[in-house]
Backbone as CSV, one residue per row, in Angstrom:
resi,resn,N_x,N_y,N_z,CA_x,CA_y,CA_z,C_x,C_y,C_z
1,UNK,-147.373,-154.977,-161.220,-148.219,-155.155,-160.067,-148.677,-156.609,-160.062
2,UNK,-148.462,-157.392,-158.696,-148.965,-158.340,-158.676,-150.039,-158.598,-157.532
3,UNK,-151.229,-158.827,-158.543,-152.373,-159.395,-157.106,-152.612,-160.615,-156.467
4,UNK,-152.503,-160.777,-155.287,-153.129,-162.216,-154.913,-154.262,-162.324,-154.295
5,UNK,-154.738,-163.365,-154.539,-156.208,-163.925,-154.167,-156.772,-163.688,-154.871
6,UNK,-158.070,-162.880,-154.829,-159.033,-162.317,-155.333,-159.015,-160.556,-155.139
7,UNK,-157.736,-160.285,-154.774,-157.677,-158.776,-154.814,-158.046,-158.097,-156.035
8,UNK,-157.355,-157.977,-157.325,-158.094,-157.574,-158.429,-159.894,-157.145,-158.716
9,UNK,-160.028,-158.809,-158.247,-161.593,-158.904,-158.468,-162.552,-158.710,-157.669
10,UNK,-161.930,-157.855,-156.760,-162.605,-158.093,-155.267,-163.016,-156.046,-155.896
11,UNK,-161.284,-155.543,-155.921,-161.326,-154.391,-156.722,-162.272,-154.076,-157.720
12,UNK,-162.117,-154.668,-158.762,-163.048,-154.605,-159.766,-164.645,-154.506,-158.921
13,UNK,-164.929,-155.320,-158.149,-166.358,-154.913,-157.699,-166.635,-153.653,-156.891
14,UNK,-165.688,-152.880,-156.502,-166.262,-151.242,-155.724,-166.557,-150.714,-156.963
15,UNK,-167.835,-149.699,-156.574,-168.133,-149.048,-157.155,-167.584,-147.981,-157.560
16,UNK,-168.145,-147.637,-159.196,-167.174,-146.723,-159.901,-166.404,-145.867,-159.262
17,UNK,-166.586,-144.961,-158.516,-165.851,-143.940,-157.807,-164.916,-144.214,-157.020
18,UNK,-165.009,-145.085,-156.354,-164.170,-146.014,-155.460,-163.055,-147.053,-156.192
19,UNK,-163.126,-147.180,-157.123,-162.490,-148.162,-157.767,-161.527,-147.510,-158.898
20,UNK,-162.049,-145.902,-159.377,-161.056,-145.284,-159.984,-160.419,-144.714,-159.196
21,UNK,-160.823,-144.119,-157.514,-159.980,-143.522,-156.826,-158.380,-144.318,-156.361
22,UNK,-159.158,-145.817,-156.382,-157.887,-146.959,-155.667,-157.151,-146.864,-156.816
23,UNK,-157.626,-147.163,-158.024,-156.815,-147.454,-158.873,-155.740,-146.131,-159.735
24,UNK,-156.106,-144.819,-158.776,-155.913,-143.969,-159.337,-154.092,-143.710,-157.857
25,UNK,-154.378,-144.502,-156.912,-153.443,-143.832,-155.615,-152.768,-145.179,-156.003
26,UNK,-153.289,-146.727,-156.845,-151.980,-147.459,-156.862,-150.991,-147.214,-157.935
27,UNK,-151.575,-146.025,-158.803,-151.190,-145.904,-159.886,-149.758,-144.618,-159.498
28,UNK,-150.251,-144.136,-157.878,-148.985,-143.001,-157.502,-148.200,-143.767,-157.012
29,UNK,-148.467,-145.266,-156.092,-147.688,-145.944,-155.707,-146.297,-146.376,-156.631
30,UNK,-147.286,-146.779,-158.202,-146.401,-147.529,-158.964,-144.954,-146.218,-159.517
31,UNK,-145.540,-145.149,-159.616,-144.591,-144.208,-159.586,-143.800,-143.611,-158.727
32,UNK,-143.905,-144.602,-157.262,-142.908,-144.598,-156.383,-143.480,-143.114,-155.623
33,UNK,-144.581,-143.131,-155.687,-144.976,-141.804,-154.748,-146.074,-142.530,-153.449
34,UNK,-146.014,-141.973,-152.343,-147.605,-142.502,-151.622,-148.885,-141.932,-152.002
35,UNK,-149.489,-143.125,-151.623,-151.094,-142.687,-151.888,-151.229,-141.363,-151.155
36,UNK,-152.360,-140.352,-151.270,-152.893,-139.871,-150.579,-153.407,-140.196,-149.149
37,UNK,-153.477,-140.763,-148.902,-154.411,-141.376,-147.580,-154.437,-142.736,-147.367
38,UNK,-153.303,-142.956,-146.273,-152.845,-144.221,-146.324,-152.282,-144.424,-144.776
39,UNK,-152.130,-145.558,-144.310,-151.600,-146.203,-143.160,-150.555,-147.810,-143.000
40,UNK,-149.677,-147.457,-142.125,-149.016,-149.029,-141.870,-150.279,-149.919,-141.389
41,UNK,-150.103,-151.267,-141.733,-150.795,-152.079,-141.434,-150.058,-153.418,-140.886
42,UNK,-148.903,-153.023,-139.693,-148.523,-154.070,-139.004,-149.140,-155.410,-138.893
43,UNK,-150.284,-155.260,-138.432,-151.121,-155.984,-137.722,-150.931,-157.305,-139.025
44,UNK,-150.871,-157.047,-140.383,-151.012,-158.403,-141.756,-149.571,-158.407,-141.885
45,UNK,-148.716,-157.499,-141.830,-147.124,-157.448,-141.976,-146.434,-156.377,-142.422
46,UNK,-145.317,-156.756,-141.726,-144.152,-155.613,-141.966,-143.916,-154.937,-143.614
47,UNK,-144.490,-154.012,-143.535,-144.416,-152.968,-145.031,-145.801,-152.841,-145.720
48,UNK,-146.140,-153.541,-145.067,-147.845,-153.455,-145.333,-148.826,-152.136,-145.366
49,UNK,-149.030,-151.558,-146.288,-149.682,-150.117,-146.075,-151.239,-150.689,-146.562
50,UNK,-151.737,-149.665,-146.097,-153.038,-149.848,-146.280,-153.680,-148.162,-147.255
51,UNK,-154.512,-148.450,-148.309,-154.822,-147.073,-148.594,-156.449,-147.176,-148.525
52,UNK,-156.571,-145.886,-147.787,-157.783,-145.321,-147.258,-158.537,-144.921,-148.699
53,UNK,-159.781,-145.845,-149.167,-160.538,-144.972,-150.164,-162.061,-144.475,-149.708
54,UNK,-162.054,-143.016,-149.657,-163.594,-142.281,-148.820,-164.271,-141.864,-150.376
55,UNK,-165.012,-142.637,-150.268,-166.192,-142.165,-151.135,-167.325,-142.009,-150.697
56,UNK,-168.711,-142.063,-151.261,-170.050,-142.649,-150.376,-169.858,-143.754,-149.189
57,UNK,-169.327,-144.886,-149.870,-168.735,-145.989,-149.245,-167.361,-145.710,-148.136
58,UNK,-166.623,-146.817,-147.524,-165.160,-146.574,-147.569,-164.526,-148.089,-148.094
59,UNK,-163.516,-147.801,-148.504,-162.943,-149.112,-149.319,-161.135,-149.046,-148.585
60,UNK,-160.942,-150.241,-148.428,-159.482,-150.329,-148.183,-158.522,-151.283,-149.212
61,UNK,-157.719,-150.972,-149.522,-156.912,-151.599,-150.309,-155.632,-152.023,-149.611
62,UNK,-155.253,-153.384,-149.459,-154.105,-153.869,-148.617,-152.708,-154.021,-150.060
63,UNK,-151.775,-153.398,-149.536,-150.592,-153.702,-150.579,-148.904,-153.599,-149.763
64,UNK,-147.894,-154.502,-150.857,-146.933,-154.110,-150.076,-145.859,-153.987,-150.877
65,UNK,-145.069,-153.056,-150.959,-144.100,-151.835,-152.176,-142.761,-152.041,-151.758
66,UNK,-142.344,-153.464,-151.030,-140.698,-153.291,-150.767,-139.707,-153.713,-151.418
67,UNK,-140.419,-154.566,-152.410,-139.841,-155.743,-153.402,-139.460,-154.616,-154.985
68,UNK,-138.013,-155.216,-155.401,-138.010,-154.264,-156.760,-138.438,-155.080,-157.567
69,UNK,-139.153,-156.001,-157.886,-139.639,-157.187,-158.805,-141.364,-156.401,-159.233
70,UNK,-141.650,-155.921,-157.749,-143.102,-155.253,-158.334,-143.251,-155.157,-156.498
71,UNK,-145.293,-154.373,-157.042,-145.798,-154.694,-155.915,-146.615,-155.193,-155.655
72,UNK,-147.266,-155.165,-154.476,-148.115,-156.642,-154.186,-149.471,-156.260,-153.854
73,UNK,-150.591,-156.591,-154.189,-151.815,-156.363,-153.573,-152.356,-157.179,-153.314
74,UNK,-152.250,-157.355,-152.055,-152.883,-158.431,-150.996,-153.963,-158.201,-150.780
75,UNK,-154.778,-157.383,-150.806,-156.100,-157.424,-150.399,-156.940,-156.032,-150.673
76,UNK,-158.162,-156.074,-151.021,-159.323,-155.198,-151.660,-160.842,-155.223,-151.014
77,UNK,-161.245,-154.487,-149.925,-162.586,-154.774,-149.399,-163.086,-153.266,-148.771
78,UNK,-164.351,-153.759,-148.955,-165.637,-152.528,-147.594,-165.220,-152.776,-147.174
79,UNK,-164.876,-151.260,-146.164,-165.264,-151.578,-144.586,-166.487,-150.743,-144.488
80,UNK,-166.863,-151.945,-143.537,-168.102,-151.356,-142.434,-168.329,-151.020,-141.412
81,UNK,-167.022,-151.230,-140.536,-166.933,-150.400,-139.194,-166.039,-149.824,-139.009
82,UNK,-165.776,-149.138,-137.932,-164.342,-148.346,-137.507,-163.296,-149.745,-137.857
83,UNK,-163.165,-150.584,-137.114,-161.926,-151.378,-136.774,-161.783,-152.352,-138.000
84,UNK,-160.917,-152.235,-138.759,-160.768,-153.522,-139.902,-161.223,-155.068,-139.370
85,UNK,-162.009,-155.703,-139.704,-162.692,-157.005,-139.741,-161.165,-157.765,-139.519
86,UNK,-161.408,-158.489,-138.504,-160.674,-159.556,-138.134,-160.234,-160.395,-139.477
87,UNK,-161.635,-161.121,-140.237,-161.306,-161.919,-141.330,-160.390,-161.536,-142.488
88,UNK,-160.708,-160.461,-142.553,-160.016,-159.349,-143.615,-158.398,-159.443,-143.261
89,UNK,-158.156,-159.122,-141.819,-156.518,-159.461,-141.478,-155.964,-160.619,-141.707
90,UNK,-156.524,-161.393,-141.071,-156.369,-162.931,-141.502,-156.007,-163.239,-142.660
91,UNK,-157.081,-162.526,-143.419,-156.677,-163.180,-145.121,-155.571,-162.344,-145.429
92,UNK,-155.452,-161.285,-145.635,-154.314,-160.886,-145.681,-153.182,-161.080,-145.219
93,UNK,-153.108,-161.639,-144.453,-151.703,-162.004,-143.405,-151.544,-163.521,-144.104
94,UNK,-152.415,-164.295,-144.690,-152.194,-165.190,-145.234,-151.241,-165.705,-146.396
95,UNK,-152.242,-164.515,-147.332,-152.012,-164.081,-148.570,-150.376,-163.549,-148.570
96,UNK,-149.879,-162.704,-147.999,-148.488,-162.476,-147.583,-147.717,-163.157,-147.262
97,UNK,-148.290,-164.131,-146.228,-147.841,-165.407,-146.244,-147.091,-166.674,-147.073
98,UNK,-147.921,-166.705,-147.760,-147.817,-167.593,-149.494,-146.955,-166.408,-150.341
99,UNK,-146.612,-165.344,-150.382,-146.098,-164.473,-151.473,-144.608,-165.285,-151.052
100,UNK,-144.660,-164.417,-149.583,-143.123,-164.567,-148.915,-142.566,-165.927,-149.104
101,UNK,-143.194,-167.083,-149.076,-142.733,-167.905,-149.003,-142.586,-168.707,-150.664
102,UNK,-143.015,-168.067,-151.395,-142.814,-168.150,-152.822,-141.695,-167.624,-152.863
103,UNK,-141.496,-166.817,-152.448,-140.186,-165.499,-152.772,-138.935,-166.250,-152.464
104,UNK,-138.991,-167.208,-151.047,-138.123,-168.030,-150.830,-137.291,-169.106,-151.186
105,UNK,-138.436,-169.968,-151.997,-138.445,-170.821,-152.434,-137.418,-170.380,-153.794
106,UNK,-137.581,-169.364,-154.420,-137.013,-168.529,-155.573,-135.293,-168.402,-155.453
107,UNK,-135.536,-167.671,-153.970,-134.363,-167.128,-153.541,-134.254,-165.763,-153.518
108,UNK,-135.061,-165.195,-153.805,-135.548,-163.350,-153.654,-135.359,-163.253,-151.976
């Protein structure tokens, strides 16, 4: 698993319940299964899923599973309203951004 940005640590700060649940649906990912409760997330990029974590809180976890090298977690945050925060896409679409174009540079 590879994180960028501050995804990890962004992770690491939800609270306990929330943070074993994510880490518990990337852990079905890594076994090539889907999360429980999850969505495409076009809107940051193509393969982009998003997994839904409902606790007290709600927490979203941005990742993307197409690469056989690993997968990617682009992004870790609250939400606080219905509609994912603009900034939140942004960074993520960024962050994907810089992967892909690492990947290129490689030749992947």
């Amino acid at each position: 698993m590879i994180w960028l940005g501050s995804a990890r640590d962004d992770l690491r700060g939800f609270p306990a319940d929330a943070r074993q649940v994510a880490g518990f649906q990337l852990w079905r990912v890594q076994r090539g299964l889907e999360p429980n409760d999850w969505r495409p997330m076009p809107a940051v990029g193509l393969g982009v899923r998003e997994i839904r974590v409902h606790t007290r809180l709600e927490h979203r976890v941005l990742y993307l599973a197409k690469f056989d090298e690993a997968i990617y977690v682009v992004h870790a945050f609250q939400k606080r309203s219905q509609r994912t925060p603009k900034r939140d896409v942004t960074l993520a679409r960024e962050r994907l951004r810089e992967i892909l174009k690492q990947r290129q540079k490689i030749g992947r």
